[in-house]
C-alpha positions, -999 to +999 in steps of 0.1 A: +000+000+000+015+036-008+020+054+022+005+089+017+020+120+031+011+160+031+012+191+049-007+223+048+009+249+027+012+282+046+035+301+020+033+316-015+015+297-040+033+309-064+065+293-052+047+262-046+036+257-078+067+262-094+083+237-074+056+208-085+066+218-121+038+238-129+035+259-162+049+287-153+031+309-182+000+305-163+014+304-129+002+341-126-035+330-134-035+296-111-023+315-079-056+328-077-075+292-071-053+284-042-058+317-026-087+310-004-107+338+015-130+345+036-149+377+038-175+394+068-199+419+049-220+435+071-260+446+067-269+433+036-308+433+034-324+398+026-329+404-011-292+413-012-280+380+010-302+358-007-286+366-045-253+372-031-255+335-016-267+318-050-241+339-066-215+321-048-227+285-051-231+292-090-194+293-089-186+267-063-182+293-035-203+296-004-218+321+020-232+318+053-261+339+062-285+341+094-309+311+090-341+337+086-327+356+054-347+334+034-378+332+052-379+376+054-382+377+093-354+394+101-346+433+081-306+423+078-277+401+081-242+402+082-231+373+058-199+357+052-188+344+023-160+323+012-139+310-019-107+318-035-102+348-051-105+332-082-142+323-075-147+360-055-134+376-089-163+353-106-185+366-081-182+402-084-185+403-120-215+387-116-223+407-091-220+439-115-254+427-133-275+422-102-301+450-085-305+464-047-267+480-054-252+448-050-231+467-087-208+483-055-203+453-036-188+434-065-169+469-075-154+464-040-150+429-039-128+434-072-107+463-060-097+444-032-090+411-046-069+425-075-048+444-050-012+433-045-009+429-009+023+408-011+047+432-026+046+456+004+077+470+018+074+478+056+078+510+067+098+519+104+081+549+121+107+560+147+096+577+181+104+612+195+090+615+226+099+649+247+079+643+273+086+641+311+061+614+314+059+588+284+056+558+297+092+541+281+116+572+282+096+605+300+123+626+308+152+613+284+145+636+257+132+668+271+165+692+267+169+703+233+204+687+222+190+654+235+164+649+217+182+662+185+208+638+191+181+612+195+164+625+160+197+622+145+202+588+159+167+574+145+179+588+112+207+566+109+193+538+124+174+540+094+137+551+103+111+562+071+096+583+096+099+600+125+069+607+150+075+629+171+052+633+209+050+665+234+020+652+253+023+615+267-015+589+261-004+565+279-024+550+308-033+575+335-018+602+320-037+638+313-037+661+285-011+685+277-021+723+269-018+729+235+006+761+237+030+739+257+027+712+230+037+736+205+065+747+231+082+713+231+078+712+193+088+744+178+122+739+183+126+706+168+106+713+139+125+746+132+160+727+137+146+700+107+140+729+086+168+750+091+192+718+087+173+702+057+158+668+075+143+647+044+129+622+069+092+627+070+078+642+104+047+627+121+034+653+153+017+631+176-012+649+187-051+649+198-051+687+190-060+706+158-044+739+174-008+719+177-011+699+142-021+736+124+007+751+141+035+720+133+020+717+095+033+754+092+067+741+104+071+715+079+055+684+098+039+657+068+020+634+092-005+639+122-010+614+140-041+612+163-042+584+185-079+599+194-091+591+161-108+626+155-127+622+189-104+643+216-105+674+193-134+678+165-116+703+149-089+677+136-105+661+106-113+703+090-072+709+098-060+679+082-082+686+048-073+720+050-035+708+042-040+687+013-005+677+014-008+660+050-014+625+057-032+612+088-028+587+113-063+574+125-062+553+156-092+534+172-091+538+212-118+532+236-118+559+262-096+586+272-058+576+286-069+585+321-099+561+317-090+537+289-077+507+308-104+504+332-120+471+323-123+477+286-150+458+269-168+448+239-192+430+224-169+418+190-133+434+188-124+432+158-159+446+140-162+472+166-127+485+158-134+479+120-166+501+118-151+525+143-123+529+117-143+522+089-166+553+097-139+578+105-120+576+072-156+577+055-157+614+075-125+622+067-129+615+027-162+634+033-144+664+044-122+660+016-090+642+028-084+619+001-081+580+009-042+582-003-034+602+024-055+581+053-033+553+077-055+536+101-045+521+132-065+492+157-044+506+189-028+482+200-032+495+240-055+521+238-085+507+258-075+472+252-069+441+273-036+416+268-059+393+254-075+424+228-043+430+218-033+397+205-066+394+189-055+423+172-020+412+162-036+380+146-063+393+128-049+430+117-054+418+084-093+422+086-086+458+085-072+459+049-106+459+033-110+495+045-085+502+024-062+525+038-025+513+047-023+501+083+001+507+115+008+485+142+029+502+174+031+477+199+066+493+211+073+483+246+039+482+255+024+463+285+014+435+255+047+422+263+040+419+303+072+427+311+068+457+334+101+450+349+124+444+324+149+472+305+142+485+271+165+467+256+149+438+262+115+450+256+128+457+225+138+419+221+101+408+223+089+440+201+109+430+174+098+390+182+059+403+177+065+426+146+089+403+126+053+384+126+038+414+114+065+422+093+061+389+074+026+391+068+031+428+050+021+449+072+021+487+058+039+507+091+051+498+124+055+520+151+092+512+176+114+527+199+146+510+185+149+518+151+180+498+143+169+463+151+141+465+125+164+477+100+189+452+107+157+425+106+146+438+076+179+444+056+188+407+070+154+391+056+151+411+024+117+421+030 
């Protein structure tokens, strides 16, 4: 009897199929059978369940719908359906013929399945903080030379961009004035300018007042770990400057109150139509989707467990369609209140080399030069 043996493949098809002795000239077509996916679309009516489920089985797909779609008893369902991206192609063209504005769905179901999301080159976002009260290095960076030697320093080490913080979100902590913000910050900024910095500059900030005031100073990126909700005068700033990209993080609560049992219902989708929603306001305002990052926040009214969640299912996000940050930097995810930086920064690079593998668009570190050195060493 011949002794069967397999495994489950958890690498590029591509490769994979070369290796059996596949035709390569239609390689590029194949990859698509073997790329299976599954997909949440959320409040579909009946009508629009009920077609988008025989859709699927006409091409050998499926999708799973709540059991009274067909009978009409309930107003909508959240559906999931399934295939590889071969058959989800199939089923968005199809899609393109059908009524109740399934056209869009299949328009979106396209976009996203023709999108290269394996050819993305991580990007290292480097952190400033001068703050007296961050919750790695308060204090380390407040005088002036320091934290230009420190700017200098992430520059070498090779960071794409350097975010730089005057007011500390971590747990417990409260907000910082705006005109001291801007205190902290005006002489860093002006240095960069004066001396010619090419490296991109990200303000960290809740507050419209500081981000108008550092986009004057040359600052490219604002990144609001409030998601638009600490200052409602954010998402008019940021569209005023057409030329600035923004950081959009989900967090539950307010840092003096976020940790306090956070809760919910389903993490992942409350995060996703949190996120979901506030780049739909920001495009409405007129910030264009090319200029939108979006980030789960790792931290930011989440539990140990919530963040993990987070880490293994980031990729749920991508169908928002915005590029995605992960800063997990030190942060208590690692449970390692006690140990030094440097070996937080061990572990930090252990978690994001995970990220970094899977594509992930941004992450957010301390230690600049141990991602380089991981990603010059991997090639990625």
């Amino acid at each position: 009897m011949h002794d069967f043996s397999f495994k489950e493949l958890k690498t590029n098809i591509e490769t994979e199929l070369e290796n059996i002795g596949f035709d390569k000239s239609y390689i590029h077509k194949a990859k698509d059978k073997f790329n299976y996916n599954n997909f949440k679309i959320f409040n579909l009516t009946c009508a629009q369940a009920n077609i988008l489920k025989q859709t699927a089985l006409s091409v050998g797909a499926d999708c799973a719908t709540h059991k009274e779609v067909i009978t009409g008893r309930i107003e909508f369902s959240d559906v999931i359906l399934g295939g590889s991206i071969s058959q989800i192609n199939k089923i968005a063209q199809k899609l393109q013929f059908q009524p109740f504005g399934l056209k869009n769905l299949g328009e979106k179901l396209l976009t996203y399945c023709n999108k290269d999301l394996y050819n993305i080159k991580t990007k290292i976002i480097g952190i400033l903080n001068i703050t007296p009260d961050s919750f790695s290095d308060g204090g380390k960076y407040t005088d002036f030379e320091a934290a230009i030697k420190h700017l200098h320093k992430l520059i070498s080490d090779g960071a794409d961009i350097i975010d730089i913080g005057a007011e500390s979100t971590r747990p417990n902590s409260t907000a910082v004035p705006a005109d001291e913000q801007i205190k902290r910050l005006k002489p860093i900024l002006e240095y960069a300018k004066k001396n010619n910095i090419q490296t991109p500059l990200s303000i960290d900030t809740r507050s419209a007042k500081v981000a108008s005031e550092c986009i004057k100073l040359g600052a490219s990126i604002i990144n609001d770990v409030s998601g638009f909700d600490f200052d409602p005068e954010m998402v008019d700033t940021i569209a005023a400057n057409p030329e600035v990209k923004i950081i959009i993080q989900h967090s539950q609560g307010l840092p003096e109150n976020m940790q306090n049992n956070p809760q919910y219902n389903n993490l992942i989708d409350e995060i996703f139509q949190s996120l979901k929603q506030k780049v739909e306001l920001a495009i409405s305002k007129g910030i264009t989707k090319e200029n939108i990052i979006i980030d789960p926040g790792i931290g930011f009214g989440k539990t140990g467990e919530h963040n993990f969640e987070i880490i293994h299912r980031w990729k749920e996000f991508c169908t928002i369609g915005c590029p995605i940050l992960i800063g997990l930097s030190r942060k208590s995810i690692l449970n390692m209140p006690n140990a030094t930086n440097e070996e937080k920064d061990i572990y930090t690079l252990a978690l994001n080399s995970i990220l970094i593998n899977e594509n992930i668009d941004y992450i957010r570190v301390h230690n600049v030069k141990i991602h380089r050195n991981f990603l010059n060493i991997t090639n990625i």
